[in-house]
ZADO-1210 file (C-alpha; in nm, 4 decimals, padded with zeros to 6 digits):
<atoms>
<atom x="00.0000" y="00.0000" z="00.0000" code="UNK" pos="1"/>
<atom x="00.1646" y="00.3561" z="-00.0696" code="UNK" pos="2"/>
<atom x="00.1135" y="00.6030" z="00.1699" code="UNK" pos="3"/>
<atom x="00.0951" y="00.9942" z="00.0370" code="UNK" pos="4"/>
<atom x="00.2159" y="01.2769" z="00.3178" code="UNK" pos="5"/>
<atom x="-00.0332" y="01.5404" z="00.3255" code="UNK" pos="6"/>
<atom x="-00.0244" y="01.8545" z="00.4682" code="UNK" pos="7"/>
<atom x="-00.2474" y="01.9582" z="00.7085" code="UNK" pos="8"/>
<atom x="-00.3407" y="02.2247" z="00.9246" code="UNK" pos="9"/>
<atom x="-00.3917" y="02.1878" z="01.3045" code="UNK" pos="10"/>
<atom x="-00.6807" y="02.2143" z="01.3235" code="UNK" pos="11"/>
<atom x="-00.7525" y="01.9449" z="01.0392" code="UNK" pos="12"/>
<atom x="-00.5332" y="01.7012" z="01.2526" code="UNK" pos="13"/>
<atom x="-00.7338" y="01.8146" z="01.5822" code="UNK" pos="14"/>
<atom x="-01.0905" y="01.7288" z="01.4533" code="UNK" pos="15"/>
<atom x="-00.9216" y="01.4109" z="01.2629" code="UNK" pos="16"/>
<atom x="-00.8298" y="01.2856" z="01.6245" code="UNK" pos="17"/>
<atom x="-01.2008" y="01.3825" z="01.7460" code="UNK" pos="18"/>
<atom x="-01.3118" y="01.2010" z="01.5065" code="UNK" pos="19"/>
<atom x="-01.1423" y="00.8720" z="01.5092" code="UNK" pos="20"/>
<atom x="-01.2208" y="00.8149" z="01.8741" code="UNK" pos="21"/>
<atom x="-01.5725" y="00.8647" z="01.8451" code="UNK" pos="22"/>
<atom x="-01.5393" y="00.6256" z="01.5709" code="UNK" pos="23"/>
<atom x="-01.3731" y="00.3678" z="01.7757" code="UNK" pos="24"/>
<atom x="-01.6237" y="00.3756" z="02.0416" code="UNK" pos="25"/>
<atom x="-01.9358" y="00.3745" z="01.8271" code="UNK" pos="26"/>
<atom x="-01.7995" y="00.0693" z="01.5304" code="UNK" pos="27"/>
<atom x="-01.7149" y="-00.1918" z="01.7417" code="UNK" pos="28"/>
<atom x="-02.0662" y="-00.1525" z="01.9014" code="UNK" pos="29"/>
<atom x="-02.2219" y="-00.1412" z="01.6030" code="UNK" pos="30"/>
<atom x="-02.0248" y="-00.4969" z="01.5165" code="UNK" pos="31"/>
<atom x="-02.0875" y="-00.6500" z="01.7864" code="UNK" pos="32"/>
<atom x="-02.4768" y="-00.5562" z="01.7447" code="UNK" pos="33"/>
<atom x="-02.4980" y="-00.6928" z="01.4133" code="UNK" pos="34"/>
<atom x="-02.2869" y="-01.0007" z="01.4707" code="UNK" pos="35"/>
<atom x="-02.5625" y="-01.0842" z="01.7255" code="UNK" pos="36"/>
<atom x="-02.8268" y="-00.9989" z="01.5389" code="UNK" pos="37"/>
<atom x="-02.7147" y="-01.1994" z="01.2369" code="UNK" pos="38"/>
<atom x="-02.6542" y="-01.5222" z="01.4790" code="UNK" pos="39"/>
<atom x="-02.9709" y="-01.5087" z="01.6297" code="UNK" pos="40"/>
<atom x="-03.1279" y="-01.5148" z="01.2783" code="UNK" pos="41"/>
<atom x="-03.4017" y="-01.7690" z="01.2712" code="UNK" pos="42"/>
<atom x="-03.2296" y="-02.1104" z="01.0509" code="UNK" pos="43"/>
<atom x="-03.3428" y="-02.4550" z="00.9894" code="UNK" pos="44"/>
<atom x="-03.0741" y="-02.6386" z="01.1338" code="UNK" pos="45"/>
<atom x="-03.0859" y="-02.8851" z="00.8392" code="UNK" pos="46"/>
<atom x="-03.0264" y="-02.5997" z="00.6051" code="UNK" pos="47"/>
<atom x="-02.6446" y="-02.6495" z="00.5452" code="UNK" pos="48"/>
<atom x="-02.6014" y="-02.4251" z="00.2449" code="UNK" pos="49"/>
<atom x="-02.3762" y="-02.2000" z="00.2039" code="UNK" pos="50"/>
<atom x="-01.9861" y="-02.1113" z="00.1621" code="UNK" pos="51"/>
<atom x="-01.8253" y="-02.1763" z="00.5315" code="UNK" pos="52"/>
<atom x="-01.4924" y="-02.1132" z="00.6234" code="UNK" pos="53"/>
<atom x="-01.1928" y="-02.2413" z="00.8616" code="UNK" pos="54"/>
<atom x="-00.8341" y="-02.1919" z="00.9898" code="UNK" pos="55"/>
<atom x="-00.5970" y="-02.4273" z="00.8470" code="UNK" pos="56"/>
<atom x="-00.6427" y="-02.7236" z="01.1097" code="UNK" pos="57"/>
<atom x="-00.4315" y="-03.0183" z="01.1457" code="UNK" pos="58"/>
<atom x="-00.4088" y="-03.3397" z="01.3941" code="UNK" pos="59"/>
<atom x="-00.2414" y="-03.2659" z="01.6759" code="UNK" pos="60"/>
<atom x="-00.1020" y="-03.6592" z="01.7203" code="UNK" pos="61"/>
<atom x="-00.2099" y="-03.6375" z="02.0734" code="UNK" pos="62"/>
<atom x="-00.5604" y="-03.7508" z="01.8869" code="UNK" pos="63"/>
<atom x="-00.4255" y="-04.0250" z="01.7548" code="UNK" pos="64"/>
<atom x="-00.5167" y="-04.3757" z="01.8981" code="UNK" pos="65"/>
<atom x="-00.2205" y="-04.6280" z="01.9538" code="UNK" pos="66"/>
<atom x="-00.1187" y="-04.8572" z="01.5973" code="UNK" pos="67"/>
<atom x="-00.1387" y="-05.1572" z="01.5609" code="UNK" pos="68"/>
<atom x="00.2132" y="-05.3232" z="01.3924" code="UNK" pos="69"/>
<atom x="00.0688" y="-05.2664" z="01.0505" code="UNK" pos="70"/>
<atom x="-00.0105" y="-04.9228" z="01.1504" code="UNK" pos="71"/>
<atom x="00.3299" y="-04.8487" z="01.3320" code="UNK" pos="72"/>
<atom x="00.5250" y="-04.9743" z="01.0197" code="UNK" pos="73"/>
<atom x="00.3107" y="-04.7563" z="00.7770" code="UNK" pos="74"/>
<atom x="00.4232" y="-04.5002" z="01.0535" code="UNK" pos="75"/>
<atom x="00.7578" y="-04.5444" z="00.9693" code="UNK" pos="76"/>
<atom x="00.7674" y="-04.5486" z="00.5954" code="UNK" pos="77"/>
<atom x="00.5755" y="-04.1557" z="00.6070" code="UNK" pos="78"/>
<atom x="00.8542" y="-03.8751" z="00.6285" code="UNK" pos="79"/>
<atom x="00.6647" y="-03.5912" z="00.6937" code="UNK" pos="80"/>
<atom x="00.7808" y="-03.2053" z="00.6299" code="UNK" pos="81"/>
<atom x="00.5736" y="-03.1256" z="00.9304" code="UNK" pos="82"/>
<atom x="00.5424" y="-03.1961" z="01.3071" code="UNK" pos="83"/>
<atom x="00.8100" y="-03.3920" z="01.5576" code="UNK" pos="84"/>
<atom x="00.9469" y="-03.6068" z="01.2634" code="UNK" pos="85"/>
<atom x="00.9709" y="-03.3348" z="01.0443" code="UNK" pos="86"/>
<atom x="01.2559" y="-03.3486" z="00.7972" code="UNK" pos="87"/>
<atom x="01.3460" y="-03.1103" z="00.4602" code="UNK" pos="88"/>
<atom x="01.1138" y="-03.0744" z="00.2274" code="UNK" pos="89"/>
<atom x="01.3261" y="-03.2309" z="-00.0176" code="UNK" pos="90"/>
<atom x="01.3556" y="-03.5432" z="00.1966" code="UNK" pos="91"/>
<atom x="00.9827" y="-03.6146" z="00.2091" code="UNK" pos="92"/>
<atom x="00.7577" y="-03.8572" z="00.0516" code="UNK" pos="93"/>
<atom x="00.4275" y="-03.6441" z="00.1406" code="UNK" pos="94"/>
<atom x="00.2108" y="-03.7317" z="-00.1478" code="UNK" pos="95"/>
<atom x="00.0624" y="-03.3756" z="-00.1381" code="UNK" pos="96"/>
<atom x="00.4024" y="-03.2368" z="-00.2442" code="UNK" pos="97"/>
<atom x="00.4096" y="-03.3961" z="-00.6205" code="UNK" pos="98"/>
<atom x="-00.0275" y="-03.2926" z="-00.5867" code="UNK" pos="99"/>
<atom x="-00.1496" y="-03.6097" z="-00.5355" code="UNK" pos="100"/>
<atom x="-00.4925" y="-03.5483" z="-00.3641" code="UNK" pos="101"/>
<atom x="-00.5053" y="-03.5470" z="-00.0268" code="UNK" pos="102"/>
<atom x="-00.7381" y="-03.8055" z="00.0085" code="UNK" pos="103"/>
<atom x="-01.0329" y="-03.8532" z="00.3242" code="UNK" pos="104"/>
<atom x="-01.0150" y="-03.7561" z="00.5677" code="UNK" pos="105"/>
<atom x="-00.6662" y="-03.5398" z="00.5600" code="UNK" pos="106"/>
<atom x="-00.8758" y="-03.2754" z="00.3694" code="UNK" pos="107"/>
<atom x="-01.0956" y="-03.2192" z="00.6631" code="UNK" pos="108"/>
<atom x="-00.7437" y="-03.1555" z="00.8923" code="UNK" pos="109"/>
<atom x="-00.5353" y="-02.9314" z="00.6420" code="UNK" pos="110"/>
<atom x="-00.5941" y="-02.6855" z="00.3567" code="UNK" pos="111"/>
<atom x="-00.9640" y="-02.7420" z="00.4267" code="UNK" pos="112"/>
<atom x="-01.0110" y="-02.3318" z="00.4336" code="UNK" pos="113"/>
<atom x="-01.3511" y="-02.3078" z="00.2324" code="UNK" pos="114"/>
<atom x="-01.6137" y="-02.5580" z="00.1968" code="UNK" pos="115"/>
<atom x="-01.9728" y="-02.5587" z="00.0206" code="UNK" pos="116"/>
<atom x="-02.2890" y="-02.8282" z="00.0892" code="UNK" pos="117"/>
<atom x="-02.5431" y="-02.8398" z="-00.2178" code="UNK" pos="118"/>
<atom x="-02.8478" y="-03.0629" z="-00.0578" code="UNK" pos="119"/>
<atom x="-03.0848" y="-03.2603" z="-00.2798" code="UNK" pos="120"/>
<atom x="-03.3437" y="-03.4856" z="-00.1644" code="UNK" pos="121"/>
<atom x="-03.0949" y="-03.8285" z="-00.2426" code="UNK" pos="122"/>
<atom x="-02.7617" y="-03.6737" z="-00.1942" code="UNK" pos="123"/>
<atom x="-02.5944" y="-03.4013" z="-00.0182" code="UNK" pos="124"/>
<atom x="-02.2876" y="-03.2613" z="-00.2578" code="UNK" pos="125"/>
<atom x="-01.9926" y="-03.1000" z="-00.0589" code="UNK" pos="126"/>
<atom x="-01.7522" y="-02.9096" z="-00.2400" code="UNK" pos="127"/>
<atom x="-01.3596" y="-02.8186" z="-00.0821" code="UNK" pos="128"/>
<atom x="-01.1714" y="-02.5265" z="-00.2329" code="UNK" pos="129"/>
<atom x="-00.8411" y="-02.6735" z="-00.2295" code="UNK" pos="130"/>
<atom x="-00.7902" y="-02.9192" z="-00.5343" code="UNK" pos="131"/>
<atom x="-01.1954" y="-02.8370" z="-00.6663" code="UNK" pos="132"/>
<atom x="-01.2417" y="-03.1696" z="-00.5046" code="UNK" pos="133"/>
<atom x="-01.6015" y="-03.2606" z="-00.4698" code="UNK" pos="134"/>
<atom x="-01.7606" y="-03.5432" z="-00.2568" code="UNK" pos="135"/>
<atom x="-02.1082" y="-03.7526" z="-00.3539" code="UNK" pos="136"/>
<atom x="-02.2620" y="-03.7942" z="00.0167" code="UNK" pos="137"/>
<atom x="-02.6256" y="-04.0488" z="-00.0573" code="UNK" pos="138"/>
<atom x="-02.9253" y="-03.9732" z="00.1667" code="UNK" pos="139"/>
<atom x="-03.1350" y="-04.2167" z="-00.0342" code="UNK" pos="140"/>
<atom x="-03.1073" y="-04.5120" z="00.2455" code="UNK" pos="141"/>
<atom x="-02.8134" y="-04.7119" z="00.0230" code="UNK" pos="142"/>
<atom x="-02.5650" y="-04.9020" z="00.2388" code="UNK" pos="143"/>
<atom x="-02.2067" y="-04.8591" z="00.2118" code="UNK" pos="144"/>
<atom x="-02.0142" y="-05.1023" z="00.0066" code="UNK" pos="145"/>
<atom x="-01.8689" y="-05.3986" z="00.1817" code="UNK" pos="146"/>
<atom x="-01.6159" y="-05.5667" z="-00.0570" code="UNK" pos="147"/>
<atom x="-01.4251" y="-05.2234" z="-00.1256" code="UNK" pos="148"/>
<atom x="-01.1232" y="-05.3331" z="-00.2889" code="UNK" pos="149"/>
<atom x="-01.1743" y="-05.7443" z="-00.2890" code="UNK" pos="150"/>
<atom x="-01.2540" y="-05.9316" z="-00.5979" code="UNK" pos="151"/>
<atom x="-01.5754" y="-05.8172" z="-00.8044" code="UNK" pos="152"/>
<atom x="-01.6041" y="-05.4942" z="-00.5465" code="UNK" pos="153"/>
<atom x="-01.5396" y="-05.1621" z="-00.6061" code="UNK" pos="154"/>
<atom x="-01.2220" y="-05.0162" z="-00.6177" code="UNK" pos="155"/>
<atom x="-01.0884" y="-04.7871" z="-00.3429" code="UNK" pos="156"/>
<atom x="-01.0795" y="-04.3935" z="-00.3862" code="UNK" pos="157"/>
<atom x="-00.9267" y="-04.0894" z="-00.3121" code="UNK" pos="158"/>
<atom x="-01.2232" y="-03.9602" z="-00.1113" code="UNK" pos="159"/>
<atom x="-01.4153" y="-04.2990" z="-00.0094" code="UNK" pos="160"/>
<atom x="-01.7671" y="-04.3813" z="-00.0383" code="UNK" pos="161"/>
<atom x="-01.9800" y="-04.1997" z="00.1653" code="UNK" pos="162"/>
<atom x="-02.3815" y="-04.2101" z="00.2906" code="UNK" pos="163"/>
<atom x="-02.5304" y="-03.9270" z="00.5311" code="UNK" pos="164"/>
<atom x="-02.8309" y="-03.8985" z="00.7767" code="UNK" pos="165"/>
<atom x="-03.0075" y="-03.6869" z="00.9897" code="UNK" pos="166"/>
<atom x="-02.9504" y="-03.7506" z="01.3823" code="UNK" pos="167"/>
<atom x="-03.1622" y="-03.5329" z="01.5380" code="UNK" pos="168"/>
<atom x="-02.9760" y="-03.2092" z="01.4168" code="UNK" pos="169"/>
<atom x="-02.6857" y="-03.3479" z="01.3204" code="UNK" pos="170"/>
<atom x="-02.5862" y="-03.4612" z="00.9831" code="UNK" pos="171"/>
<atom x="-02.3594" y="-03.7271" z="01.0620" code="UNK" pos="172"/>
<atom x="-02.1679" y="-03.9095" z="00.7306" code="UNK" pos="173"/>
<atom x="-02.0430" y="-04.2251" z="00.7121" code="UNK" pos="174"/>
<atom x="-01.6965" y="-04.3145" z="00.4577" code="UNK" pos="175"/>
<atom x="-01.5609" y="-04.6261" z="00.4306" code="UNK" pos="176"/>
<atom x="-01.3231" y="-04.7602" z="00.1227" code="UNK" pos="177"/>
<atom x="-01.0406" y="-04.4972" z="00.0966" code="UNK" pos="178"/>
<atom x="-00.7592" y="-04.5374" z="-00.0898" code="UNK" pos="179"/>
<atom x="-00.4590" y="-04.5654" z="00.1724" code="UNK" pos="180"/>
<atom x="-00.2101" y="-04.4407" z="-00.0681" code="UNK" pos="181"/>
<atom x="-00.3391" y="-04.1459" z="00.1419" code="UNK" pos="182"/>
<atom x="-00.2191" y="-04.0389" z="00.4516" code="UNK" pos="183"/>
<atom x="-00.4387" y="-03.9378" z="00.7140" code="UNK" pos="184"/>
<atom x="-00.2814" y="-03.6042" z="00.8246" code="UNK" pos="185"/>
<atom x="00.0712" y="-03.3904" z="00.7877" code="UNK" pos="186"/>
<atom x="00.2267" y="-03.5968" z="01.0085" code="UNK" pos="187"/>
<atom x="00.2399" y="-03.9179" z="00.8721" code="UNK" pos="188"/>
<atom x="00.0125" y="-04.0870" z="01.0672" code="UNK" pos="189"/>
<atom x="-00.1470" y="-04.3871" z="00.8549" code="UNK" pos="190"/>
<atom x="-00.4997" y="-04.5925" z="00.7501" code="UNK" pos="191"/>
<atom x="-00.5963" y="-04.8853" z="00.5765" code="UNK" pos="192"/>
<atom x="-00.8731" y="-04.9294" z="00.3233" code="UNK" pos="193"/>
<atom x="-01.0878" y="-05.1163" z="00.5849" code="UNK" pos="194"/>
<atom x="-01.0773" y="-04.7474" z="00.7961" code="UNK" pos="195"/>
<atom x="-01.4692" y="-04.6182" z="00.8944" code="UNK" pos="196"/>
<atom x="-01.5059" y="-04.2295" z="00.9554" code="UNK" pos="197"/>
<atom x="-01.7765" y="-04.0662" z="01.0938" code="UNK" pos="198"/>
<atom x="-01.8589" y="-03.6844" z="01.1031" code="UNK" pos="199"/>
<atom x="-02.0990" y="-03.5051" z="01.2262" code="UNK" pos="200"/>
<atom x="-02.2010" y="-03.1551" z="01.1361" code="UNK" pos="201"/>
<atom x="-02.4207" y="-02.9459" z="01.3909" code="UNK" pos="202"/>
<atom x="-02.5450" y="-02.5898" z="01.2626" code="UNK" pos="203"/>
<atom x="-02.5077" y="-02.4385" z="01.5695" code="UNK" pos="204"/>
<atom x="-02.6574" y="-02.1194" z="01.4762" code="UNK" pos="205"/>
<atom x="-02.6843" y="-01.8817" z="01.1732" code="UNK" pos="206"/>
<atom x="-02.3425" y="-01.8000" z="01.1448" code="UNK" pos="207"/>
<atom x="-02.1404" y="-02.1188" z="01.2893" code="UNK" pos="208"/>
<atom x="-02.1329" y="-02.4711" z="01.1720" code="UNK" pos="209"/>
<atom x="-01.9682" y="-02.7411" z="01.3997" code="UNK" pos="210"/>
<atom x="-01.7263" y="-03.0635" z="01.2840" code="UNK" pos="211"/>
<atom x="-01.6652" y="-03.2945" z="01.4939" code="UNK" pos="212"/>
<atom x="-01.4635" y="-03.6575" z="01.3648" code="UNK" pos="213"/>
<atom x="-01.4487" y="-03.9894" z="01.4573" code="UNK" pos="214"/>
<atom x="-01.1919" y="-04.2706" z="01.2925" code="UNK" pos="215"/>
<atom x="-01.2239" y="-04.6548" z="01.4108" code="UNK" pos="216"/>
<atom x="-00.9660" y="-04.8092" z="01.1743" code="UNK" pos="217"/>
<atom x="-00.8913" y="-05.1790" z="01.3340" code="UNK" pos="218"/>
<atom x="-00.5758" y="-05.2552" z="01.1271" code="UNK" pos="219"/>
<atom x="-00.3922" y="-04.9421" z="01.1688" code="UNK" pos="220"/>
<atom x="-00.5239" y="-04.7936" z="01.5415" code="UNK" pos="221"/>
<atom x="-00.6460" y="-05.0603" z="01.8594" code="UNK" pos="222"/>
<atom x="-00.9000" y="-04.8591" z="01.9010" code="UNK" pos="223"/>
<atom x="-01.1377" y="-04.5380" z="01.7690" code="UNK" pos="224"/>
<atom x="-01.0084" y="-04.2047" z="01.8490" code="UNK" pos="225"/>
<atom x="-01.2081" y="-03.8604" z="01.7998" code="UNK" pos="226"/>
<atom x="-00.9697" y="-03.7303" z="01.5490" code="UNK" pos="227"/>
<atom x="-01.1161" y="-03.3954" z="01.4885" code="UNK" pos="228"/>
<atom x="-01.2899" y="-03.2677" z="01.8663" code="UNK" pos="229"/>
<atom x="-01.5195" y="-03.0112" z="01.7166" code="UNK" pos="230"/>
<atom x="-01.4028" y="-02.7440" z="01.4555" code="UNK" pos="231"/>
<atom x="-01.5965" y="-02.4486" z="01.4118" code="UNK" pos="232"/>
<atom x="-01.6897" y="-02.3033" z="01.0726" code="UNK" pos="233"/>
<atom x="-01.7675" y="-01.9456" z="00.9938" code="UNK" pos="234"/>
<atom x="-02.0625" y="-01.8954" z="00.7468" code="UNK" pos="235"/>
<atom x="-01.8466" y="-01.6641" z="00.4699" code="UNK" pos="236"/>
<atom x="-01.8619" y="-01.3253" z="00.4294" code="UNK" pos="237"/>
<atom x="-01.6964" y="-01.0688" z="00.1909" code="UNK" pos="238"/>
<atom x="-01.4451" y="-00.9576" z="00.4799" code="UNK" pos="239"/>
<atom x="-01.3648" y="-01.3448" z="00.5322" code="UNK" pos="240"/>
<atom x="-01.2183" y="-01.4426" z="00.8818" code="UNK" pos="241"/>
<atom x="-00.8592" y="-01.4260" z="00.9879" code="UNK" pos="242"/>
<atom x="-00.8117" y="-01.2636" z="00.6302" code="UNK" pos="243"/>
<atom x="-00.9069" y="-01.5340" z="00.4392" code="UNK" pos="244"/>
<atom x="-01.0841" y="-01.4138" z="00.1137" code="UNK" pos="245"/>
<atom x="-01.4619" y="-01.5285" z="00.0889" code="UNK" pos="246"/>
<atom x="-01.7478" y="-01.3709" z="-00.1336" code="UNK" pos="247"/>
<atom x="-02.0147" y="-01.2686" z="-00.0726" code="UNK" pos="248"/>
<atom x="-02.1764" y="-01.3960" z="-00.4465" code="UNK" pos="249"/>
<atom x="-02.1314" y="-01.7501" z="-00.2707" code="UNK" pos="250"/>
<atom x="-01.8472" y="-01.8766" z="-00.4791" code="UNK" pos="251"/>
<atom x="-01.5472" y="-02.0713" z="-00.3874" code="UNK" pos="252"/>
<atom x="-01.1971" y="-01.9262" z="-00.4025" code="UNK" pos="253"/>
<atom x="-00.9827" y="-02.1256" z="-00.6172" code="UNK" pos="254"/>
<atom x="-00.6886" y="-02.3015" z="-00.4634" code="UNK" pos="255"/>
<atom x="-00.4954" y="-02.5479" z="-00.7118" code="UNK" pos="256"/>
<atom x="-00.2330" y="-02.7604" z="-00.6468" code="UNK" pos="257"/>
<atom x="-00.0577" y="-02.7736" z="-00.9811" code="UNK" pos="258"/>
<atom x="00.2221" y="-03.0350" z="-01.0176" code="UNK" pos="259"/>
<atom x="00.3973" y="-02.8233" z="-01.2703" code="UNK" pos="260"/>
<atom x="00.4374" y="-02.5713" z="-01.0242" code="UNK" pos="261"/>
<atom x="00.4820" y="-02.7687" z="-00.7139" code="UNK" pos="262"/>
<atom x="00.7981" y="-02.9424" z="-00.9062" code="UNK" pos="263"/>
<atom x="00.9366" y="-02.5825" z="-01.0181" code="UNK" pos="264"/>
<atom x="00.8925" y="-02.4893" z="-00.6323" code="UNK" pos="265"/>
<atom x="01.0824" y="-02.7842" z="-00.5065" code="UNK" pos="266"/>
<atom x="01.4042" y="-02.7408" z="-00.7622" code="UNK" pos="267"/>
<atom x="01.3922" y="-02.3314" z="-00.7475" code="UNK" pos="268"/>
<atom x="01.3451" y="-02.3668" z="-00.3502" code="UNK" pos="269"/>
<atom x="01.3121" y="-02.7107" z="-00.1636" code="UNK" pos="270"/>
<atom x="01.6290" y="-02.8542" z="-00.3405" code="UNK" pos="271"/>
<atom x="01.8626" y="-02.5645" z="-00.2164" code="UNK" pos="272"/>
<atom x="01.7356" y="-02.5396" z="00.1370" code="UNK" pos="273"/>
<atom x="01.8284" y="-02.9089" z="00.1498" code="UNK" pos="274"/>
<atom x="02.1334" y="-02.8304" z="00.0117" code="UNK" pos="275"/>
<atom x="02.1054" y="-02.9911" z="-00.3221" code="UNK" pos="276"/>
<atom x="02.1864" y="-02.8382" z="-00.6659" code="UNK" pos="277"/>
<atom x="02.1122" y="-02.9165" z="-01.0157" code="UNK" pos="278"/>
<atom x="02.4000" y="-03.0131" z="-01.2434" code="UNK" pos="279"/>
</atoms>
């Protein structure tokens, strides 16, 4: 931003400093009022519509249930760039750094930012800003596949198979059958395909939208583990929170990961931090 110096007189710069603290007694009021008014709008509680918004939120390991030895193997092979085991960028064999999608449920614990529901009468549709990636969520009574991955069954996928429900509420989803070429957060932490998430999303008013997340994954953890304790969306605004950009026309930021770009990035910058050159 340039700033221009102006003169002025003084008695400009006199009423100028009148004027700003009337100002800052009378706006913040005025926000606050309208913040309440807006979250004690009436709301159907099963109307999950529009564009919400969170801080970048990851697993904090403490979360994390003790592994099996399948899972604490899997463990071993991840090298994350993030967290206690954290190691160069360079060094890492994060999927997300070549832009291989992040898979279920890692997008719900990192880069999840903006998110969008569209509701139909047999399936909910929930769009993520990062990687456009888009999720098919049934509420027409189907039951989730049970031969993911076995002969004459589906195959696995990046983002699972998913069915949703009303609990009181609560829309709570059910994913089973994703692909564990994924990891399950930044820091390496593991899941097979036979892993069974469940989330639950409580409007909690007008303005706030509550995630809570539950993994029971019997190969890789000895037992379930609340993964995700209750994040709190924002509904978007034009302002956007922690200056994030939302809009107000209900449309998603776009937030690529382009492997052209990521690979440019890791010779131009990764490489040399690690302190590798190209001949």
């Amino acid at each position: 931003m340039r700033h221009h110096l102006i003169p002025m007189s003084a008695l400009f710069v006199s009423a100028l400093f009148i004027s700003s603290i009337l100002l800052s007694q009378t706006a913040p009021q005025a926000a606050t009022a309208q913040g309440k008014a807006a979250s004690a709008e009436a709301v159907d509680p099963h109307d999950l519509s529009g564009v919400w918004e969170a801080p970048v939120r990851v697993t904090t390991g403490n979360e994390i249930s003790p592994m099996t030895p399948w899972g604490k193997e899997q463990f071993e092979q991840h090298k994350p760039f993030n967290g206690p085991r954290m190691i160069p960028l360079e060094e890492s064999n994060d999927p997300m750094i070549k832009c291989d999608p992040l898979g279920f449920p890692r997008n719900l614990f990192y880069e999840i930012r903006h998110m969008k529901f569209v509701q139909t009468p047999s399936e909910t549709v929930q769009l993520f800003q990062y990687q456009a990636v888009w999720r098919e969520i049934w509420t027409d009574g189907r039951k989730l596949p049970t031969n993911i991955g076995q002969p004459g069954g589906p195959d696995p996928r990046w983002y699972g198979y998913s069915v949703g429900r009303w609990d009181g509420n609560a829309f709570v989803i059910n994913t089973t059958g994703v692909d564990d070429r994924s990891w399950l957060d930044v820091y390496g932490n593991p899941h097979s395909v036979e892993m069974r998430v469940e989330e639950r999303y409580t409007r909690l008013d007008h303005d706030h939208l509550k995630l809570t997340v539950m993994i029971d994954d019997p190969k890789a953890y000895t037992k379930p583990f609340l993964a995700q304790p209750g994040l709190v969306f924002r509904l978007a605004t034009k302002g956007g929170v922690a200056g994030m950009v939302a809009w107000s026309t209900g449309e998603l930021p776009e937030q690529m990961c382009v492997p052209s770009e990521a690979a440019n990035y890791e010779g131009l910058v990764a490489a040399p931090a690690a302190g590798k050159t190209n001949k």
